[in-house]
C-alpha positions as CSV (number, residue, x, y, z in Angstrom):
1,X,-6.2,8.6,-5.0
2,X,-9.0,11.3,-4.6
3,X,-9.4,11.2,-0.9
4,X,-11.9,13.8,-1.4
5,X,-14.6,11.4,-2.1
6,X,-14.3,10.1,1.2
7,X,-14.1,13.6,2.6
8,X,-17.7,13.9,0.8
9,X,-18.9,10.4,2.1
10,X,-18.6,11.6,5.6
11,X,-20.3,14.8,4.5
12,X,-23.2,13.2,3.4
13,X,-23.2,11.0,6.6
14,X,-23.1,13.7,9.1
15,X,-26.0,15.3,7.1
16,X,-28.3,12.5,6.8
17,X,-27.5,11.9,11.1
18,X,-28.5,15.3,11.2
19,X,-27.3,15.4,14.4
20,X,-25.5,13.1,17.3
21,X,-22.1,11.0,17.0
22,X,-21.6,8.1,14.9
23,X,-18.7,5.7,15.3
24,X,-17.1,3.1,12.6
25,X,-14.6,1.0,13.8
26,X,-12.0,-1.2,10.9
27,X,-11.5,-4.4,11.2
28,X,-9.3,-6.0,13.5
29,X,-6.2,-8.6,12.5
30,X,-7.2,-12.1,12.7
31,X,-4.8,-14.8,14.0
32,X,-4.1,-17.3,11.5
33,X,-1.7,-19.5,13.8
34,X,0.4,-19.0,16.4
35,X,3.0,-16.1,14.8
36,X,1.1,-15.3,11.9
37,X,-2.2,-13.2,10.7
38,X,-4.3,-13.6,8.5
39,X,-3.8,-10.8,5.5
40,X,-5.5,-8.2,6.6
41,X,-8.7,-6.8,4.8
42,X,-10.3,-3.4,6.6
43,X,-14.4,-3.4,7.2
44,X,-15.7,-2.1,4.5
45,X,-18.2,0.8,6.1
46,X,-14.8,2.3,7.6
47,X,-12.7,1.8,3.8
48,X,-15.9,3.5,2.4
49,X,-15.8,6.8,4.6
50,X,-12.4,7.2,4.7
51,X,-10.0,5.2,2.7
52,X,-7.7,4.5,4.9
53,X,-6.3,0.8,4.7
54,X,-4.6,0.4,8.3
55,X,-5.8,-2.2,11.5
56,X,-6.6,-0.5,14.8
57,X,-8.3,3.1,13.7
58,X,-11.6,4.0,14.2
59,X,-13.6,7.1,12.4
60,X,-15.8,9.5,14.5
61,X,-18.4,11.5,13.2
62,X,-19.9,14.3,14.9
63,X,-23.1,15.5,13.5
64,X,-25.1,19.0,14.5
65,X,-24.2,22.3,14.9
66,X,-20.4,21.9,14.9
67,X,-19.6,19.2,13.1
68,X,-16.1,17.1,12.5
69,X,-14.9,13.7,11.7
70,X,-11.9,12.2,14.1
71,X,-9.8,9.5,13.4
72,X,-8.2,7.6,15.6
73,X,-4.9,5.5,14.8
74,X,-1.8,3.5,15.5
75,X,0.9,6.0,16.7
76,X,4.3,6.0,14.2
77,X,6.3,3.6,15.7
78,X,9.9,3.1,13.8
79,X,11.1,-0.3,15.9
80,X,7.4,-1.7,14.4
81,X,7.8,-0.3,11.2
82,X,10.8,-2.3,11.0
83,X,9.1,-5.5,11.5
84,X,5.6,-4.4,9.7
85,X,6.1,-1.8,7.6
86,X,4.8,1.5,7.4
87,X,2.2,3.1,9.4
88,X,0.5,6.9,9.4
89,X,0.2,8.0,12.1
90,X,-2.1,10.7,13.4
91,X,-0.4,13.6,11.8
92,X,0.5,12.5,8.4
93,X,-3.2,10.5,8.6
94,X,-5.2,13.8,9.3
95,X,-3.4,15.8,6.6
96,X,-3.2,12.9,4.0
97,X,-6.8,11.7,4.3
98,X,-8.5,14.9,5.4
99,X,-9.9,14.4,9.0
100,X,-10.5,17.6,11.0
101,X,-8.6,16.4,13.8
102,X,-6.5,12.7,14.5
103,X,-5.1,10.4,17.7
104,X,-4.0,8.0,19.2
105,X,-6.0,4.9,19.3
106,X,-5.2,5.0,22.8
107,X,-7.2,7.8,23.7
108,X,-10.4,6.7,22.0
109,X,-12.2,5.5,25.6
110,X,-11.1,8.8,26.7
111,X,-12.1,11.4,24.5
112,X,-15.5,9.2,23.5
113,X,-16.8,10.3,27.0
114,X,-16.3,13.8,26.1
115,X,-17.4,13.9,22.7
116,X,-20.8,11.9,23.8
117,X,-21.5,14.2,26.8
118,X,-25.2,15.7,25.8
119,X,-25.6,14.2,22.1
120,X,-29.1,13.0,21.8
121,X,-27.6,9.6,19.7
122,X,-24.7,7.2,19.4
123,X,-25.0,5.8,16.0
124,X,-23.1,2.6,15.5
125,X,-23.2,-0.8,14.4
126,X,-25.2,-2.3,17.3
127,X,-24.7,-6.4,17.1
128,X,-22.2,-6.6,14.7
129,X,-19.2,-7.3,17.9
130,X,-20.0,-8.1,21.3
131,X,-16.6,-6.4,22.3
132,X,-17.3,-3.0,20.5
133,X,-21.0,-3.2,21.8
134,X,-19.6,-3.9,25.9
135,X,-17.3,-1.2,24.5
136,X,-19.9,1.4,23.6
137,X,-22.1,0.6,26.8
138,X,-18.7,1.3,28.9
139,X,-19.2,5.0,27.1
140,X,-22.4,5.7,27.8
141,X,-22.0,4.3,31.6
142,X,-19.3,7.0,31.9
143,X,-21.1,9.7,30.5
144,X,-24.3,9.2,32.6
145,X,-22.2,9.0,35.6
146,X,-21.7,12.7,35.0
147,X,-25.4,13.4,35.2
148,X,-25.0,15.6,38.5
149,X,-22.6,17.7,36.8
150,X,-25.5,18.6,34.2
151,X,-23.8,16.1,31.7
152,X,-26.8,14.3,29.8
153,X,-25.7,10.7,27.9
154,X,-27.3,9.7,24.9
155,X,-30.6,8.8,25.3
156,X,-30.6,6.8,21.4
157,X,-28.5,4.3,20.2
158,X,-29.1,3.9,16.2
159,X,-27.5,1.8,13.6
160,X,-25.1,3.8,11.3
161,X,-25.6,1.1,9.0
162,X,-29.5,2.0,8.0
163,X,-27.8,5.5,6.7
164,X,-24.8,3.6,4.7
165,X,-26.4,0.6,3.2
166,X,-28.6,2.9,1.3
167,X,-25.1,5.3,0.2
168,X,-23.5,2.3,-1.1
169,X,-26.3,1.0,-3.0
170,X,-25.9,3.2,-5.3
171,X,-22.7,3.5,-7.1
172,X,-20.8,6.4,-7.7
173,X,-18.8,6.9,-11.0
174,X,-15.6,6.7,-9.3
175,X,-16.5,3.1,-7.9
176,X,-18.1,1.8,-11.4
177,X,-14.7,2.6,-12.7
178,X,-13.5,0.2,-10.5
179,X,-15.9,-2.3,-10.7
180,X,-15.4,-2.3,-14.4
181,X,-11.7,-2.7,-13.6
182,X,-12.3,-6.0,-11.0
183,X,-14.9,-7.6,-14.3
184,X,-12.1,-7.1,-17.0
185,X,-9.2,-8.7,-14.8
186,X,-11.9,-11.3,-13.5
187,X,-13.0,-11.8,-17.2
188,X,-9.4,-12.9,-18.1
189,X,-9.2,-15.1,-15.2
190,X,-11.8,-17.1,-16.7
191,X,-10.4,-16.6,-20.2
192,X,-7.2,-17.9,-18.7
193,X,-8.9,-21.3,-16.7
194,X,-10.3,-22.1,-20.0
195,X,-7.5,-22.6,-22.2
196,X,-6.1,-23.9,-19.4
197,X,-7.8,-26.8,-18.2
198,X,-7.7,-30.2,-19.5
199,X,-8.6,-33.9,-18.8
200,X,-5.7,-34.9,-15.8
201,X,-5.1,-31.6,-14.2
202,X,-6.7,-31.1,-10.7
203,X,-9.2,-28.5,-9.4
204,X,-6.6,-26.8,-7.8
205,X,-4.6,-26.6,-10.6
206,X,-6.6,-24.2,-12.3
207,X,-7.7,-22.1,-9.4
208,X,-3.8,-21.4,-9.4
209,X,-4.2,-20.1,-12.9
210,X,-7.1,-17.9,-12.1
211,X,-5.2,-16.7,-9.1
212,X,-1.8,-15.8,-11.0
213,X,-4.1,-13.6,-13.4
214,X,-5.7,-12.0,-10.8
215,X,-2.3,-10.7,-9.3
216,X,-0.9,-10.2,-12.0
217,X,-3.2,-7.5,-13.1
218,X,-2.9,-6.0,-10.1
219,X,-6.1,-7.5,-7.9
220,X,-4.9,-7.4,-4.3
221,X,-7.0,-10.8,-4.0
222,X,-10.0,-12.8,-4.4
223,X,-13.3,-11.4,-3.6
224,X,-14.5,-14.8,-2.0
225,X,-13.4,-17.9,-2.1
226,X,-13.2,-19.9,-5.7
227,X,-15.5,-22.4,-6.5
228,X,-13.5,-24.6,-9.3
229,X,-16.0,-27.6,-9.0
230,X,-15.9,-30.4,-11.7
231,X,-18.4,-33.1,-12.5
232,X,-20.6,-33.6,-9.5
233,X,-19.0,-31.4,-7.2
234,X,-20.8,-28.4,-9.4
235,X,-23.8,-29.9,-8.1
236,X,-22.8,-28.8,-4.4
237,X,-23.3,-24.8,-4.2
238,X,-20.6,-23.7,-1.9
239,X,-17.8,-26.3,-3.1
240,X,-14.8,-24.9,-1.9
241,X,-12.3,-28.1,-1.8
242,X,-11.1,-27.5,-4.9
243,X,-9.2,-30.7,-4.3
244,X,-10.6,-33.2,-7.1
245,X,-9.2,-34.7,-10.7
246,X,-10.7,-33.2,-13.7
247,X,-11.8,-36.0,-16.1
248,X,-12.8,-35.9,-19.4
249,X,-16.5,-35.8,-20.2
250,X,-16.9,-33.7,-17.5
251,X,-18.3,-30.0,-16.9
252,X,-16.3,-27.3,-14.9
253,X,-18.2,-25.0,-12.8
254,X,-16.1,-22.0,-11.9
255,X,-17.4,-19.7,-9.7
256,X,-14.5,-16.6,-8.9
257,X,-13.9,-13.2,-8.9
258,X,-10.9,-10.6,-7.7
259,X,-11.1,-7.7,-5.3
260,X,-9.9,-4.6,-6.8
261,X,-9.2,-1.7,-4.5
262,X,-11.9,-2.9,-1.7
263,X,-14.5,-3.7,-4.6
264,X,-15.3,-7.4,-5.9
265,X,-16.0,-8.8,-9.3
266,X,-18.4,-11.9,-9.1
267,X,-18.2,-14.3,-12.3
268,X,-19.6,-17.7,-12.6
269,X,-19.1,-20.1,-15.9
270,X,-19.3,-23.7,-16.6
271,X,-17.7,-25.3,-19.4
272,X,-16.5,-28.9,-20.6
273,X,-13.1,-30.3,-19.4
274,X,-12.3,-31.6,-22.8
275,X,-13.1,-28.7,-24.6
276,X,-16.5,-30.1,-26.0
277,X,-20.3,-30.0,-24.8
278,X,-21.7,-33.1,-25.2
279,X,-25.2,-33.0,-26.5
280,X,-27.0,-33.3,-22.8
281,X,-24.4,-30.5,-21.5
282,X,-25.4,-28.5,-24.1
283,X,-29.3,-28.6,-23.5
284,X,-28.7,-28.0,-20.3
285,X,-26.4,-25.3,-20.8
286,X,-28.7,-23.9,-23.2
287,X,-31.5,-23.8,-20.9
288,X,-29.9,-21.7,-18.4
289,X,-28.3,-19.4,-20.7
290,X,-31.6,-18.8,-22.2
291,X,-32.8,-18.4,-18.4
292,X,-29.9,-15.6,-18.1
293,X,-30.7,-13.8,-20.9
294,X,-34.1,-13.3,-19.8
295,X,-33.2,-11.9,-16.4
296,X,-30.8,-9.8,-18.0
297,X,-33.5,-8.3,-20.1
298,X,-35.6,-7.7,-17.3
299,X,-32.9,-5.6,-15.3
300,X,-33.8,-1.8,-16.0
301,X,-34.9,1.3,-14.1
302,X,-37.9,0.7,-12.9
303,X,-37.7,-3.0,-12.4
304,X,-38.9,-4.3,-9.8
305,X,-35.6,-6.6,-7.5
306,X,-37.3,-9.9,-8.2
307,X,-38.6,-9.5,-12.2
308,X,-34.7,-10.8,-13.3
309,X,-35.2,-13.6,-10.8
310,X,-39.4,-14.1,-12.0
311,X,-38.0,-14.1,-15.8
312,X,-35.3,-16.9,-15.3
313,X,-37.5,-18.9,-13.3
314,X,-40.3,-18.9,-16.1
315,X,-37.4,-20.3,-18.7
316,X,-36.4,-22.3,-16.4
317,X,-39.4,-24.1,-15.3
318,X,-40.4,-24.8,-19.8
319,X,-36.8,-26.0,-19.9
320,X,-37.1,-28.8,-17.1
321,X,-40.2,-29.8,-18.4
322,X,-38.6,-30.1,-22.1
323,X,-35.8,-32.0,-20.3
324,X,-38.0,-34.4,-18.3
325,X,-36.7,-33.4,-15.0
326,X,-40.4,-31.7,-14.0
327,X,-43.9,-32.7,-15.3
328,X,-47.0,-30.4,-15.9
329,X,-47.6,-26.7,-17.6
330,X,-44.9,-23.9,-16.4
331,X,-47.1,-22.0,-13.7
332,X,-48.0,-26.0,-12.0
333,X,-44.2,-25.9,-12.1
334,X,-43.6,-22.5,-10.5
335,X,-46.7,-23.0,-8.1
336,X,-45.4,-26.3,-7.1
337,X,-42.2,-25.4,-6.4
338,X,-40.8,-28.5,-8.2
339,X,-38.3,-26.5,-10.2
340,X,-36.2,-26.0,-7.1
341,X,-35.3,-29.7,-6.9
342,X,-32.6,-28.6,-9.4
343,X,-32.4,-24.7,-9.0
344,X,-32.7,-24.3,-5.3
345,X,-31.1,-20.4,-4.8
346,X,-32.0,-16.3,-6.6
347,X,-30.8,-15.2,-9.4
348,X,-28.8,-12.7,-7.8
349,X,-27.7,-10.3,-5.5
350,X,-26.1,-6.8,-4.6
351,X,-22.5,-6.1,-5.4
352,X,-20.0,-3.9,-4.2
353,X,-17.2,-3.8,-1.6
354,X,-19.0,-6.9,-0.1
355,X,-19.4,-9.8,-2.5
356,X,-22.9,-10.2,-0.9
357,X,-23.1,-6.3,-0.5
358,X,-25.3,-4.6,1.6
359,X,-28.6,-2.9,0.7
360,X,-32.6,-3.9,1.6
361,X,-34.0,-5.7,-1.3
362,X,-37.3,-5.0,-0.1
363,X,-38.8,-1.3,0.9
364,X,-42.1,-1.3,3.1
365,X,-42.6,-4.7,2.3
366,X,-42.5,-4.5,-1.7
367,X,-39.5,-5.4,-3.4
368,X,-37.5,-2.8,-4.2
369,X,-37.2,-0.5,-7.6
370,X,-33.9,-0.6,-9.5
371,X,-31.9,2.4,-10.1
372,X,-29.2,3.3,-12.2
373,X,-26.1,2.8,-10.2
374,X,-27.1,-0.1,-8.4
375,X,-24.8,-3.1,-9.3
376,X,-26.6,-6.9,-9.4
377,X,-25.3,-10.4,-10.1
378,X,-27.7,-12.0,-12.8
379,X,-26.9,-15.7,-11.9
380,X,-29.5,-18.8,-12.7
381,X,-28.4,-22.2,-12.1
382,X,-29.5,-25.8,-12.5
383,X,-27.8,-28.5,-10.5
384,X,-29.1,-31.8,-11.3
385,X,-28.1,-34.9,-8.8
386,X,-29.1,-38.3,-9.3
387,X,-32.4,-39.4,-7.9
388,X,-35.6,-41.5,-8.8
389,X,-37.2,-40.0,-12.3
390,X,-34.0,-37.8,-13.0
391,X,-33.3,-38.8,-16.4
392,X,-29.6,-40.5,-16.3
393,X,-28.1,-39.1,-19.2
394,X,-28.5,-35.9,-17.0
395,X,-27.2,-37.2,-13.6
396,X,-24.0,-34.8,-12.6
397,X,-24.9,-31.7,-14.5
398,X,-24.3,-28.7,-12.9
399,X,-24.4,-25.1,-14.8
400,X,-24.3,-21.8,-13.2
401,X,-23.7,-18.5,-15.1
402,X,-23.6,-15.4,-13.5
403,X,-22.6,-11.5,-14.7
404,X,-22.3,-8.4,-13.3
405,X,-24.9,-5.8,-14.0
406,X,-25.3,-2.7,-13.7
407,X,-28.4,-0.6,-13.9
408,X,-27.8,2.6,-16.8
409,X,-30.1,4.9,-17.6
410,X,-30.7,3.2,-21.3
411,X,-31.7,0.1,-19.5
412,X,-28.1,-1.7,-18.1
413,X,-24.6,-3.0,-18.9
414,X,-22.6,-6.2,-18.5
415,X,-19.6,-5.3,-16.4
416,X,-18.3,-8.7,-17.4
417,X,-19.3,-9.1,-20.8
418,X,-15.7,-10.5,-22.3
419,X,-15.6,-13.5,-19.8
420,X,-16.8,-16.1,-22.8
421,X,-20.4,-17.3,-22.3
422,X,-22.0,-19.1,-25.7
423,X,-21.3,-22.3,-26.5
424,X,-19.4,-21.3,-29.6
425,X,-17.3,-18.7,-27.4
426,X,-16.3,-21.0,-25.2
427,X,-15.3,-24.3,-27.4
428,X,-13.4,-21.7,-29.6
429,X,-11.3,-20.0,-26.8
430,X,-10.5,-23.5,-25.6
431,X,-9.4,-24.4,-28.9
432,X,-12.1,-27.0,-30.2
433,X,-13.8,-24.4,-32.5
């Protein structure tokens, strides 16, 4: 690992503060029961500025004149290495990961007194932990209680997260390599549910499979958790049961993608349980491909955040009409709203170390211009329930499929491009074709 880019990260941080002390805590171990945790997963502002994967250690920045970036850490502590394995420590921390200076965890209350004491701003992430905000409040108490000694506290409290959602919107080549890493094993995943799958097996089933290819590529775990929604359970968004018998004639909505090294893959596709579309899948599937392929088209420098999303919705909107589930000319549709009966969500969003990752999508009130480096999902959708004037035939269908995209100089590239997506792609990698 090039823990220089981290080294740089901070850099650039400390720079844009221009002056005053920021402070990014990780995140803590969550209790899953009464002996056990939850595996752990570090916050992803900290991972991004320094790389380093261990609970209980907080980075901070100093900004200005004389500027340096402290960690603090767990202590080495051999009994506890017995039980939980390895751990830093300061020391080895500092030199391995390039801090100026390292300590104990312990001592963080204590030295943030002195390292506030006349800064004109505590940066920090402001509402995102009541504990770390009563925390940060106990700091500036203590340093204002020095005020006869000439000590001056803070007088600005800003959000460090302003400054870093804009650096991680825009990808560096070092994390692109990775993101293409997390879309190939995620591809196979998918490659792997689809020969997979068959009429008997159970949801679960093959959310196992896409699991075991995940790890076995060497995916540290899921980026979120799977969707593997057949027949009417496609038609609920956030299905997460993944509890249900697959039955022939059905569709299979899988919605899953691995995390790779802190960064996530996002991957939806929806294909038949027997191998085959039948003729009303395949118009609907059709539809929303078609939809796909038009936001695709419309991701490019430039670009506004909502023309991708604008484009499907136009496709969209003729294809309901075509299909009899909406009535009247494309922009009644649109104006209407009526097209949301059956595709109710955007076509996409950022991606990154967060599967929903961080970045404004709108600047001064206007969305906001793509550039090349930012990573999107390109996902339209139509989810079609029973109801009065839904066309039976159609009852039950639910289609999502979603890419990853990134924006290239030349216009953009599918990170995900091998996961199979035509009809013909996907009847012949289950075997039908």
């Amino acid at each position: 690992m090039n823990y220089q880019i981290y080294t740089q990260r901070r850099r650039r941080l400390a720079e844009q503060m221009q002056a005053g002390v920021a402070v990014i805590p990780t995140a803590p171990e969550r209790p899953r029961n009464r002996d056990s945790s939850y595996p752990y997963r570090f916050d992803s502002y900290f991972h991004y500025l320094t790389g380093f994967g261990e609970p209980e250690a907080v980075l901070v920045l100093v900004a200005g004149a004389a500027p340096k970036n402290i960690l603090f850490c767990r202590e080495k502590n051999a009994e506890r290495e017995v039980w939980d394995g390895f751990r830093y420590g300061p020391e080895a921390a500092s030199e391995t990961f390039g801090f100026d200076e390292a300590h104990p965890i312990a001592m963080l209350d204590e030295m943030m007194t002195k390292l506030l004491a006349d800064q004109p701003s505590l940066h920090f992430h402001r509402g995102a932990d009541s504990a770390w905000d009563a925390r940060a409040v106990g700091w500036l108490n203590a340093v204002r209680a020095e005020v006869r000694n000439g000590i001056a506290a803070p007088s600005a409290i800003r959000d460090v997260r302003v400054l870093l959602d804009e650096m991680r919107l825009i990808k560096s080549t070092e994390e692109i390599a990775t993101m293409r890493r997390a879309a190939e094993i995620s591809s196979a995943a998918h490659r792997r549910a689809m020969q997979q799958v068959r009429p008997g097996r159970h949801e679960y089933e093959i959310e196992a499979e896409i699991l075991h290819e995940f790890r076995r590529h060497g995916a540290q775990a899921p980026a979120y958790s799977s969707i593997v929604a057949g027949g009417a359970n496609a038609c609920v968004l956030h299905y997460v049961d993944n509890s249900d018998g697959l039955r022939d004639g059905d569709l299979l909505l899988i919605d899953a993608g691995c995390e790779l090294d802190g960064y996530a893959a996002d991957i939806t596709r929806t294909f038949p349980v027997n191998g085959r579309y039948s003729a009303a899948q395949k118009d609907v599937y059709e539809m929303v491909l078609a939809a796909q392929a038009a936001a695709i088209g419309a991701v490019k420098i430039g670009a506004s955040w909502d023309d991708p999303h604008q484009a499907a919705l136009k496709v969209l909107a003729q294809g309901m009409i075509d299909l009899g589930l909406c009535t009247g000319s494309v922009d009644g549709v649109l104006e209407s709203g009526d097209y949301k009966r059956f595709y109710m969500h955007k076509t996409g969003h950022w991606l990154g170390m967060d599967v929903h990752d961080v970045g404004d999508y709108k600047k001064s009130g206007e969305w906001r211009k793509l550039e090349a480096g930012m990573v999107l999902t390109v996902e339209p959708g139509c989810y079609i329930r029973p109801g009065e004037g839904v066309p039976e035939h159609l009852w039950n269908i639910g289609i999502r499929i979603e890419d990853d995209v990134l924006v290239t100089a030349l216009g953009c590239e599918v990170l995900t491009a091998a996961a199979p997506k035509t009809v013909a792609e996907i009847e012949a990698t289950m075997g039908v074709a």
